[in-house]
Residue, then its C-alpha position, 0 to 999 in steps of 0.5 A: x144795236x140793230x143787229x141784236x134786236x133783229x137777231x133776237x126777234x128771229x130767234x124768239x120768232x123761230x121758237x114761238x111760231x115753229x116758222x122760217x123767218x130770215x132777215x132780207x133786204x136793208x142789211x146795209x142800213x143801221x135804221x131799217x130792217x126787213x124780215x121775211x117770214x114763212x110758215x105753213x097753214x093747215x085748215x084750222x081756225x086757229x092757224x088764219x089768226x098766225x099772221x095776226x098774232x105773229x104781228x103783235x108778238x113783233x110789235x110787243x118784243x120791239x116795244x121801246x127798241x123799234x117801230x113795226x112800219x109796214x106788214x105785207x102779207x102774200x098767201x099762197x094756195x094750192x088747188x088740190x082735186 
């Protein structure tokens, strides 16, 4: 089950966002699953809420099926001149 929940989430993740998302880590657990997800964000308003609305987007498609645990979030910048 947890192969067709997580497989699902990616692929509807993929679809929603236009964003890299890969299952990482815990494969060889039946209960736990980890994603890791990667997108790029322009200067816009809009692209700040992506990690927010990414996050309700999983906790609503796994409603029933699964728990959201934990939520890391590591942003990277650049310096341009």
């Amino acid at each position: 089950m947890k192969r067709s929940i997580m497989k699902s989430l990616v692929d509807k993740l993929r679809s929603e966002f236009k964003i890299s998302v890969s299952e990482v880590g815990d494969r060889g657990h039946w209960q736990i699953g980890t994603l890791a997800i990667c997108y790029i964000e322009s200067s816009t308003r809009e692209d700040s809420r992506i990690p927010e609305l990414i996050e309700r987007y999983i906790e609503d498609k796994i409603l029933g099926k699964a728990f959201l645990i934990d939520v890391h979030l590591d942003k990277l910048t650049t310096e341009t001149e």
